[in-house]
KOLBA-11638 format. One line per field, with one value per atom (N, C-alpha, C): residue number from 1; y, z, x; residue in one letter; atom name. Coordinates in steps of 0.001 Angstrom, whole numbers, plus 500000, padded with zeros to 6 digits. Each point is the difference from the previous one (the first is absolute). Example, Ala and Ser with C-alpha at 12.3 -4.5 7.8 and 13.67 -1.06 7.14 Angstrom:
k	(1	1	1	2	2	2)
north	(494310	501190	501200	501050	501190	501090)
up	(507800	500000	500000	499280	500060	500730)
east	(513190	499110	500900	499650	500820	499230)
r	(A	A	A	S	S	S)
a	(N	CA	C	N	CA	C)
//
This chain:
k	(1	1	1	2	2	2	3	3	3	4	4	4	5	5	5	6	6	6	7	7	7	8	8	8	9	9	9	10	10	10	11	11	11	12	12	12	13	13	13	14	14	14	15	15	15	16	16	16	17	17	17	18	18	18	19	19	19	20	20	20	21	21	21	22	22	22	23	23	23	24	24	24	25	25	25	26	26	26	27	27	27	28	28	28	29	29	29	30	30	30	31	31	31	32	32	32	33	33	33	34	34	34	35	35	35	36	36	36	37	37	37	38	38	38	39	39	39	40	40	40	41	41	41	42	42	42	43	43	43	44	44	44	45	45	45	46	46	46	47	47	47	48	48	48	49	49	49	50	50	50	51	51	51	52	52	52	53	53	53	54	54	54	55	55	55	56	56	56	57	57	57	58	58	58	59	59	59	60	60	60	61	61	61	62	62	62	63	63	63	64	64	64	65	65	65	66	66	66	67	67	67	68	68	68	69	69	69	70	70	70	71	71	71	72	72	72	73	73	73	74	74	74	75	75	75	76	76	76	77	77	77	78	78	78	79	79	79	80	80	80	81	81	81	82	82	82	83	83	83	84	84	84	85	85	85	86	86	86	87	87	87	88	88	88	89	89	89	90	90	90	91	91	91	92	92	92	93	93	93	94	94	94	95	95	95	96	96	96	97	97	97	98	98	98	99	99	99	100	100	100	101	101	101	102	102	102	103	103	103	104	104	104	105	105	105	106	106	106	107	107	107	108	108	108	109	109	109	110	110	110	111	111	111	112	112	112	113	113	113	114	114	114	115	115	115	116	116	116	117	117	117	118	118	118	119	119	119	120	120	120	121	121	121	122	122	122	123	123	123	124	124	124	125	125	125	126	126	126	127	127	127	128	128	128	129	129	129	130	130	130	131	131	131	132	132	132	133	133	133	134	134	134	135	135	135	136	136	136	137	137	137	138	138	138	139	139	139	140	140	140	141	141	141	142	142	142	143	143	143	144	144	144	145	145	145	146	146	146	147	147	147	148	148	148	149	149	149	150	150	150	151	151	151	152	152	152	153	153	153	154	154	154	155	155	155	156	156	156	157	157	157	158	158	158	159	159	159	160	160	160	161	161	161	162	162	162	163	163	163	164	164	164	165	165	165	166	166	166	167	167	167	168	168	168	169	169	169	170	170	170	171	171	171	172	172	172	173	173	173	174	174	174	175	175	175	176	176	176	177	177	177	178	178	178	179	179	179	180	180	180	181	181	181	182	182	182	183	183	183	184	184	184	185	185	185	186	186	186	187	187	187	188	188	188	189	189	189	190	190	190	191	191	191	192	192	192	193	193	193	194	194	194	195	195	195	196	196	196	197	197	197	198	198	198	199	199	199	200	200	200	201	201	201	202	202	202	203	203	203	204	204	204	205	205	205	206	206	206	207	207	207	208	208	208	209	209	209	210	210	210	211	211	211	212	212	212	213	213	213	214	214	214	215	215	215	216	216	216	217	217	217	218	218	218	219	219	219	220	220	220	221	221	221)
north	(276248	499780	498932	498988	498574	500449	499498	500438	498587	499850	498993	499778	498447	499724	500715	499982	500463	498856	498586	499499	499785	500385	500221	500988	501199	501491	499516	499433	499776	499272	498269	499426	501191	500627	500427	501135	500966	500815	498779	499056	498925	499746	499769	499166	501685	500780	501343	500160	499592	500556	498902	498572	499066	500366	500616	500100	501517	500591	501572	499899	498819	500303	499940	499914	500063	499252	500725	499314	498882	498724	499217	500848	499764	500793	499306	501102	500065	499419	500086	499367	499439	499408	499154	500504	501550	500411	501423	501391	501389	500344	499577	500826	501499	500143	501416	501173	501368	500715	501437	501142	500938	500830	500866	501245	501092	500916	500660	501278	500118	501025	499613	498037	499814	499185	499960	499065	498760	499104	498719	498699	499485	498910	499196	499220	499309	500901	499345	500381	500101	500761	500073	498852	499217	498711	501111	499220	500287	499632	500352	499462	498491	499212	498339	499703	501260	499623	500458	500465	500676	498834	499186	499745	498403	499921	498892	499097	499130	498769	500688	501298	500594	500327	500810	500465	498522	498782	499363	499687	500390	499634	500854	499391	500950	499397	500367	500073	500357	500921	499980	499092	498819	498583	499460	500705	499048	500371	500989	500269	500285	500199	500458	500678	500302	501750	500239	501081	500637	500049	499387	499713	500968	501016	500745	501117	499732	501286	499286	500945	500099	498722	499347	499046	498690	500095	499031	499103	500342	499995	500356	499069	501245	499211	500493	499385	500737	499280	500206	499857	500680	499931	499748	498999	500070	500096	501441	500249	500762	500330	500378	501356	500529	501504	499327	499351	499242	499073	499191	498680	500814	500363	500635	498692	499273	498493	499691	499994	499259	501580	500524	500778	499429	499990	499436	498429	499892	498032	499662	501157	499866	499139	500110	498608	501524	500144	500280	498708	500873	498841	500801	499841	501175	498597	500616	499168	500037	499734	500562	499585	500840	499406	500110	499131	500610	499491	501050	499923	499132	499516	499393	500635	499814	500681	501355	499906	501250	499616	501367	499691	500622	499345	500953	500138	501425	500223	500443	499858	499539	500971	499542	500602	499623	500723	499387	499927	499449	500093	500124	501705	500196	498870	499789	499815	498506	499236	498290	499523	498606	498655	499772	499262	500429	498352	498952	498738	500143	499756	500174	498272	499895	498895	500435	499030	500337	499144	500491	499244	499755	500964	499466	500963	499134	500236	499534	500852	499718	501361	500257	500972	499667	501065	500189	501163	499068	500688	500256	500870	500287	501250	499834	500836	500046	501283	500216	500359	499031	500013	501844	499932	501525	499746	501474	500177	498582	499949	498914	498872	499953	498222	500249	501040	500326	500622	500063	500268	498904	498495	498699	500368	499407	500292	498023	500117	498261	500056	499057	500372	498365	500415	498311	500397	499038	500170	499026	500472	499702	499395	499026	499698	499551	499596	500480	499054	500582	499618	499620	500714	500115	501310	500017	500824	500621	501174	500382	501356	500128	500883	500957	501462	501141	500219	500595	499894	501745	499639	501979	501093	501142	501172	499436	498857	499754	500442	500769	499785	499116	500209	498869	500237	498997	500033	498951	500315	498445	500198	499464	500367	498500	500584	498931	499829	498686	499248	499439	499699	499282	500797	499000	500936	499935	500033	500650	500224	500772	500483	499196	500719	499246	500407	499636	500037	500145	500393	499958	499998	499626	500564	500010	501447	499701	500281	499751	500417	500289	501007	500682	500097	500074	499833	501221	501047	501293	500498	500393	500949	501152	500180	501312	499822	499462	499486	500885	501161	500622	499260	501338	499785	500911	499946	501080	499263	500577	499970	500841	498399	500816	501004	500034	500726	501137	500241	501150	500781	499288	500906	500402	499408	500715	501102	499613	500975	500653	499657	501183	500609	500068	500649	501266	500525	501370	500961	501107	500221	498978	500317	498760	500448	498274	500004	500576	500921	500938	499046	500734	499170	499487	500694	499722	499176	499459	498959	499018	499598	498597	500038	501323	499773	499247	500440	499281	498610	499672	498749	498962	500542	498924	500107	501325	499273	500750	500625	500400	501112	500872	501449	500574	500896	501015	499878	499966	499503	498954	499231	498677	500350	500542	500105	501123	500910	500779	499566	498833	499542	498627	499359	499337	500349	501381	500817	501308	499549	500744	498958	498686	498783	500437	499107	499920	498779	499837	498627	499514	499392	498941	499136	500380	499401	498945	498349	499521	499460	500686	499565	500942)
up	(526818	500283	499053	500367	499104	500166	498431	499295	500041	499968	500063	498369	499817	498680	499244	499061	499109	500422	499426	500575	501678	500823	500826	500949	499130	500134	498896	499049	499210	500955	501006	500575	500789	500613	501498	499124	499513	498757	500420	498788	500109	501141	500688	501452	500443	500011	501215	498732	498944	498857	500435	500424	499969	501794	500484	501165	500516	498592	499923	500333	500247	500360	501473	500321	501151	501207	501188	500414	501139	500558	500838	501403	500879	501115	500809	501247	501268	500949	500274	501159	499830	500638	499679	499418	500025	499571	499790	498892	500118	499721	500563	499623	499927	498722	499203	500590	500444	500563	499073	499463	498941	500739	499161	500776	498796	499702	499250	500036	500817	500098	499720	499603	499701	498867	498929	499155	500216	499600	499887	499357	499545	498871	501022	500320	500557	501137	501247	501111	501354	500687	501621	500253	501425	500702	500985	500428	501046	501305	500784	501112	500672	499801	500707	501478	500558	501249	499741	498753	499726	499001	499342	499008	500484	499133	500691	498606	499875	499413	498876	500405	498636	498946	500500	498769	499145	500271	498675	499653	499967	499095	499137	498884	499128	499730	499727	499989	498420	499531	498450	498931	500139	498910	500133	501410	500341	498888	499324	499001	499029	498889	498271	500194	498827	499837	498898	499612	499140	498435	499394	498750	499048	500257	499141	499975	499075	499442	498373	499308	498714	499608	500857	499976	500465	500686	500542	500382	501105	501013	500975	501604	501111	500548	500641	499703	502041	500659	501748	500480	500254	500571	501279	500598	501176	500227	499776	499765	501302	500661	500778	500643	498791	500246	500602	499771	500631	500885	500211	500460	500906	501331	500512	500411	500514	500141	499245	499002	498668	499914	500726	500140	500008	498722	500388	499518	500320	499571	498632	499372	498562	498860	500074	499715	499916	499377	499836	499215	499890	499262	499611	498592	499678	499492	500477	499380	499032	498568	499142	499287	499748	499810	498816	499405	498376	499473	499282	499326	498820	499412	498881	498822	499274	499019	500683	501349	500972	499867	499857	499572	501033	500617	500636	499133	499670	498725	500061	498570	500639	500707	500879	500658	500805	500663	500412	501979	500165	501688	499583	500787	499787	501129	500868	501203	500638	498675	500587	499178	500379	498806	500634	498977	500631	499291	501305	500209	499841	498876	500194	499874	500686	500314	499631	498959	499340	501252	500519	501066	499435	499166	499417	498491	498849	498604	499466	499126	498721	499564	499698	500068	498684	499249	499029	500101	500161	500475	499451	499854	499322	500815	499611	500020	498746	500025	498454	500646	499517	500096	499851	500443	500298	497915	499810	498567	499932	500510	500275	499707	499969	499652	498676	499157	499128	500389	501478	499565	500096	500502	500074	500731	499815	500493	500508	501136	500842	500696	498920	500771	500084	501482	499741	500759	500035	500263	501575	500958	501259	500736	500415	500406	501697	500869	501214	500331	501084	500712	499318	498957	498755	501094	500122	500186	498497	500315	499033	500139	499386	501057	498903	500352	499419	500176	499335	500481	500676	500559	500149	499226	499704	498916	499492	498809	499117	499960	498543	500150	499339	500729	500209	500238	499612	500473	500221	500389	499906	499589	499542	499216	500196	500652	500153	499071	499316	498748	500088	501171	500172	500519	499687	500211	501246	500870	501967	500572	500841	500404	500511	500407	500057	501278	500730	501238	500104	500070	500287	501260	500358	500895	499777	500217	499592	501086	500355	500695	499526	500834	498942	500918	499199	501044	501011	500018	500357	501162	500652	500881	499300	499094	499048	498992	499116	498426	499143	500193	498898	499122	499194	498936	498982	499041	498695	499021	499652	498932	498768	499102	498793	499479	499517	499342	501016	500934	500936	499973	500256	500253	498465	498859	498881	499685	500180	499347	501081	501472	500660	500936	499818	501235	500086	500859	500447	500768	498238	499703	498514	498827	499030	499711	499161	499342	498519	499959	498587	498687	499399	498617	498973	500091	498691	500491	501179	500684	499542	500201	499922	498468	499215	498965	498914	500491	499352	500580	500896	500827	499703	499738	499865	498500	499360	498447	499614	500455	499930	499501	499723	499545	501463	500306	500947	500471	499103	500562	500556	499805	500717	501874	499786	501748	500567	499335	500550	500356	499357	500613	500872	500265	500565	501870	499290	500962	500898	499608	500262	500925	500033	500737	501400	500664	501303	500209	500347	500217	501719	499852	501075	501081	501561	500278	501056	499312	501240	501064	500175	501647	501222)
east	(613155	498575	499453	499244	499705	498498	499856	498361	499615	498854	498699	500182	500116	499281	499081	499926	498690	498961	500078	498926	499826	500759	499359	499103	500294	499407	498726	500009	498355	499136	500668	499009	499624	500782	499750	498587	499947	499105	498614	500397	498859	499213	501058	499133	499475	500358	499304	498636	500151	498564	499191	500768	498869	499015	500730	499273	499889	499229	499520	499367	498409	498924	499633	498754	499888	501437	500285	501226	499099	500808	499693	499307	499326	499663	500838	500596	500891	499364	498946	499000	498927	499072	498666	499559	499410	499133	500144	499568	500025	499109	498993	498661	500047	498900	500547	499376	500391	499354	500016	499370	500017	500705	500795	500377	500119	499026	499993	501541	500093	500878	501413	500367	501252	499978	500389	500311	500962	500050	500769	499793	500798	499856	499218	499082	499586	498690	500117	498996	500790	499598	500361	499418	500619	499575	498793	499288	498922	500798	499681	500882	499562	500777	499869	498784	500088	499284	498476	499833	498340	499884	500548	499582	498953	499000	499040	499743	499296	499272	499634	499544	498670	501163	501314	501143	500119	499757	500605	498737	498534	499081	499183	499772	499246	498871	498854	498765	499205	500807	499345	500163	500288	499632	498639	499202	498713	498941	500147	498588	500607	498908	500938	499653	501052	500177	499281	499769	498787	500795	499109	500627	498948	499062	499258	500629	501053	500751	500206	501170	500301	500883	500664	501026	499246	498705	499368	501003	500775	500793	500493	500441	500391	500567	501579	501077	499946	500000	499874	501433	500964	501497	500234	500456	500613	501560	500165	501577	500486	500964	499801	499678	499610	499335	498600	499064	499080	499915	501219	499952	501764	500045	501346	500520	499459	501103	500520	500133	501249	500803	500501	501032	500960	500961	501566	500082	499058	499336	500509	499828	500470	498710	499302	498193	498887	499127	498689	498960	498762	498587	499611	498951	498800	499046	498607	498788	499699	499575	499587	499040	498834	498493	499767	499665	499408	498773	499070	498925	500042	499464	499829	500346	501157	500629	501150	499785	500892	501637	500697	501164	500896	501179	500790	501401	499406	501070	501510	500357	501826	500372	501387	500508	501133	501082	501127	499600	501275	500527	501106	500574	501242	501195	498915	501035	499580	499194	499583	499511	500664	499271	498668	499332	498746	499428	499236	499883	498314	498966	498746	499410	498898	499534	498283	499375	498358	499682	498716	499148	498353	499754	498548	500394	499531	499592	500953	500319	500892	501150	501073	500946	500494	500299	500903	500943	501764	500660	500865	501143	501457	500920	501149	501052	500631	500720	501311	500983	501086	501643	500377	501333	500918	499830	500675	500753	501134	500555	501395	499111	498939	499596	498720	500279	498673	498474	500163	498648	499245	500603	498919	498472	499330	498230	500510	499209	499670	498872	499504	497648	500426	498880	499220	498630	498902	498972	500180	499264	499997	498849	499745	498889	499932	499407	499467	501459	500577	501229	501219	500090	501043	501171	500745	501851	500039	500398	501261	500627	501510	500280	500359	500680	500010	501771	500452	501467	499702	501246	500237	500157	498890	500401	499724	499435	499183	498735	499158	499008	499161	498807	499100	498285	499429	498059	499633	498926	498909	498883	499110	498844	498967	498944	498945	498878	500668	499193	498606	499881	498857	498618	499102	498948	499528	500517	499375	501473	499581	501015	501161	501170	501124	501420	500045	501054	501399	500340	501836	500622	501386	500328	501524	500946	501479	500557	501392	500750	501196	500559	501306	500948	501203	501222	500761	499411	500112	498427	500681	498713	499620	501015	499061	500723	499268	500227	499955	499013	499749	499375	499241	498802	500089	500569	500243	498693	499131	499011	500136	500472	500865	498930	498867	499361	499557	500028	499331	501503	501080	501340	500094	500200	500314	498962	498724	498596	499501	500209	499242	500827	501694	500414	500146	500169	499545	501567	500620	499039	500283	499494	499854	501347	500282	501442	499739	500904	499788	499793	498755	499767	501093	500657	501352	500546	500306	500519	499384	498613	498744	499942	500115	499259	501561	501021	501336	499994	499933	500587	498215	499409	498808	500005	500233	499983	498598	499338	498338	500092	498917	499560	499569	500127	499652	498830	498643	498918	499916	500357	500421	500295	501035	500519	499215	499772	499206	498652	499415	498367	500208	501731	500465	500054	500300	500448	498631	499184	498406	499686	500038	499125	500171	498683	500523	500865	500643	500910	499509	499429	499917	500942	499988	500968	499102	500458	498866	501213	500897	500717	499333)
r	(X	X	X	X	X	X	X	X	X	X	X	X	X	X	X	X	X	X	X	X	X	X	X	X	X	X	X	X	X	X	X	X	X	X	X	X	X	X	X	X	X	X	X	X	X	X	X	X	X	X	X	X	X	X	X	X	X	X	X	X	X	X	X	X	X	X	X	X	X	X	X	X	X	X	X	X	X	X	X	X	X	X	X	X	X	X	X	X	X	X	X	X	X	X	X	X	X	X	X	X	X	X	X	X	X	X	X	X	X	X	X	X	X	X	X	X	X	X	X	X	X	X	X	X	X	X	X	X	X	X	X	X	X	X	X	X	X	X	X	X	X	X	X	X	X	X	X	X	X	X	X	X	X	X	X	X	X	X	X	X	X	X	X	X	X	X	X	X	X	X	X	X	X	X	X	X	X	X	X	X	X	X	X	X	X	X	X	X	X	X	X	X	X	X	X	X	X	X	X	X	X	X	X	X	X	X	X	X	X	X	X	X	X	X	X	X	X	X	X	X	X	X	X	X	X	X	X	X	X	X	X	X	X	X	X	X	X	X	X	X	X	X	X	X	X	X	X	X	X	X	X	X	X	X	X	X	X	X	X	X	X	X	X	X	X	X	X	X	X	X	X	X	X	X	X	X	X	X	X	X	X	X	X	X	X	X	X	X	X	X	X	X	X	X	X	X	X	X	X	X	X	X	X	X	X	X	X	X	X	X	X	X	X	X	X	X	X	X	X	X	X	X	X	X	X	X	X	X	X	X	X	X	X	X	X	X	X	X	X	X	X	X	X	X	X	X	X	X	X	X	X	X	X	X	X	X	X	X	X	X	X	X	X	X	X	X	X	X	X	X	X	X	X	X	X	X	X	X	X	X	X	X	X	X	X	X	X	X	X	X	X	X	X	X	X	X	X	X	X	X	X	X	X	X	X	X	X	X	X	X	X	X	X	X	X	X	X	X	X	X	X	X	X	X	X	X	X	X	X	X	X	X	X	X	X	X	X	X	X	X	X	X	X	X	X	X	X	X	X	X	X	X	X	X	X	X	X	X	X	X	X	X	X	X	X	X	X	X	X	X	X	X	X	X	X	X	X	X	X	X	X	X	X	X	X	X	X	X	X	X	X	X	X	X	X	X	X	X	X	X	X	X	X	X	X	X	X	X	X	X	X	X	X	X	X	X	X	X	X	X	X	X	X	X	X	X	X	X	X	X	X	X	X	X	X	X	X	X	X	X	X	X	X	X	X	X	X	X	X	X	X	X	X	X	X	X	X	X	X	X	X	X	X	X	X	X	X	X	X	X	X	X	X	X	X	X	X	X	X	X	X	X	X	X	X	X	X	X	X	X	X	X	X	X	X	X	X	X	X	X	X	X	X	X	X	X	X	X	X	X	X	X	X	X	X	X	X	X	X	X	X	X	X	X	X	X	X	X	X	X	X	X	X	X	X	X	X	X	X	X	X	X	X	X	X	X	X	X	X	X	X	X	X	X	X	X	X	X	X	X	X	X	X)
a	(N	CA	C	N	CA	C	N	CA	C	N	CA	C	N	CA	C	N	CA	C	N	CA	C	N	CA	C	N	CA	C	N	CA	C	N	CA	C	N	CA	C	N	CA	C	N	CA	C	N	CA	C	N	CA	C	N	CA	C	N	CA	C	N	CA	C	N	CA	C	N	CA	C	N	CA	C	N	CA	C	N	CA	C	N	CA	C	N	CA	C	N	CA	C	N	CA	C	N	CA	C	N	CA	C	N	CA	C	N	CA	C	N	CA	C	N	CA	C	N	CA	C	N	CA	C	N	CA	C	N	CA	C	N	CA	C	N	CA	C	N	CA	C	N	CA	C	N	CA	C	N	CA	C	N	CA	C	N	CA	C	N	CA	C	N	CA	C	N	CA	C	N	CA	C	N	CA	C	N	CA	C	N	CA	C	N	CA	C	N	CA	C	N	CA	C	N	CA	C	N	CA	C	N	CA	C	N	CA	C	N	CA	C	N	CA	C	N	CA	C	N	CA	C	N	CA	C	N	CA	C	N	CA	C	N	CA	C	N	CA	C	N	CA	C	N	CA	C	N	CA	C	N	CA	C	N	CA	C	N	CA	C	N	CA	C	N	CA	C	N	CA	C	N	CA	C	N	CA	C	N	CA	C	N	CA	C	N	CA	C	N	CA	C	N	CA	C	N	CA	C	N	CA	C	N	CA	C	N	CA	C	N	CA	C	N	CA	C	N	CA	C	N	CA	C	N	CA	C	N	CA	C	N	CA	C	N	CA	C	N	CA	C	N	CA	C	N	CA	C	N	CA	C	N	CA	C	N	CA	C	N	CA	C	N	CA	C	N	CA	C	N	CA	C	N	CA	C	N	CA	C	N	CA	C	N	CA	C	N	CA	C	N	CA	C	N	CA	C	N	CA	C	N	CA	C	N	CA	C	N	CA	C	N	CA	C	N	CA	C	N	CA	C	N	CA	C	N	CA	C	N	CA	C	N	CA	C	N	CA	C	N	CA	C	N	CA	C	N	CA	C	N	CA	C	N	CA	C	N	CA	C	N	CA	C	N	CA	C	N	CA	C	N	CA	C	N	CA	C	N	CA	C	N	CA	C	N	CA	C	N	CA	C	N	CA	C	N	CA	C	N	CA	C	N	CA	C	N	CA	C	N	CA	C	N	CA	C	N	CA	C	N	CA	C	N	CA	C	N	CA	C	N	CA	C	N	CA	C	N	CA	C	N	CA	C	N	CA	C	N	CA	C	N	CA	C	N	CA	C	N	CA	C	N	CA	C	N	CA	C	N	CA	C	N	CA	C	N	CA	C	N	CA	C	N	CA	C	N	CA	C	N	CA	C	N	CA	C	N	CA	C	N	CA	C	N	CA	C	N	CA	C	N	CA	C	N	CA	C	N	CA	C	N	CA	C	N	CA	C	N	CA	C	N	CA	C	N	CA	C	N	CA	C	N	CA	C	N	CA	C	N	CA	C	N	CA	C	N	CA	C	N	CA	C	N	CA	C	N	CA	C	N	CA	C	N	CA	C	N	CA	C	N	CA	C	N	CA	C	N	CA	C	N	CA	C	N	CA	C	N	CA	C	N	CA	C	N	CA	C	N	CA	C	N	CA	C	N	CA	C	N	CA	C	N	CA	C	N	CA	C	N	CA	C	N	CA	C	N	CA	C	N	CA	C	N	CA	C	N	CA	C	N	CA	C	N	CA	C	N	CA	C	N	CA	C	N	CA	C	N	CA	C)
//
């Protein structure tokens, strides 16, 4: 019986990790249909002969979103839990509005790079590198029709410097990217992550995580 190379059992590894994420779609189109009663990585197709004009449009980019909260920010998703035409498409968008000094605070996409484009104000932006690269921080400040992009699983914010409000718009490489909000998942998940955990790994006194851990944490998705 003849064995496969080692390096050719690593590419073959490689190549199936490089194309873990969303897979190519089989047909034009799978518009997404819910089915509570079955689970599955993805969405049921709608059936081809119902499906019309309205499944590939979305409608919530036309107004802002309400930025009078704690983050003075509101981050509008067209992923395809909202938007069922980018089923399979492998692509979502989110709008994102910000108040003057409004922050959309860090946070990852487990499952997409994420392409943001400023349309009105001013943005101050960054990501930080894996452990494997230190820990790098990469800000730059963004101004009206400025790109810049987010890698995958990095986290990341943007923060609006200027004084009137300020526009975004991203698109991500996944129909469902996911949204981990580092500070709401460490301090408000439910039920909480045990103190001796936060209070070793952050380095703090107990009061600390415990009035960390009292907040309301804000989610503006």
């Amino acid at each position: 019986m003849k064995f496969l190379p080692t390096s050719l059992l690593i590419l073959a590894l490689a190549t199936a990790t490089a194309f873990a994420f969303d897979p190519s779609p089989l047909q034009d189109f799978c518009v997404a249909i819910n089915d509570p009663k079955v689970l599955v990585n993805g969405k049921f197709c709608k059936d081809q002969k119902q499906v019309t004009a309205d499944d590939f449009l979305f409608k919530g980019f036309r107004y802002p979103g309400n930025t009078a909260n704690p983050l003075g920010s509101k981050v509008t998703p067209a992923f395809v839990d909202q938007f069922p035409g980018l089923n399979t498409l492998g692509i979502s968008m989110a709008r994102i509005d910000f108040a003057p000094g409004g922050l959309n605070p860090p946070h990852t996409h487990p499952r997409g790079t994420e392409v943001l484009v400023v349309t009105e104000g001013t943005l101050f932006v960054g990501f930080v590198t894996s452990n494997q690269l230190n820990n790098t921080l990469f800000t730059k400040v963004l101004y009206k029709g400025d790109v810049f992009v987010f890698p995958i699983g990095l986290i990341h914010f943007q923060l609006n410097i200027g004084k009137t409000p300020a526009l975004a718009f991203a698109a991500l490489s996944s129909q469902n990217p996911g949204v981990i909000t580092i500070a709401n998942a460490v301090f408000g998940s439910k039920p909480p992550i045990s103190a001796d955990v936060l209070t070793k790994a952050f380095q703090v006194d107990k009061k600390v995580v415990d009035y960390l851990q009292a907040q309301f944490w804000y989610d503006n998705n």
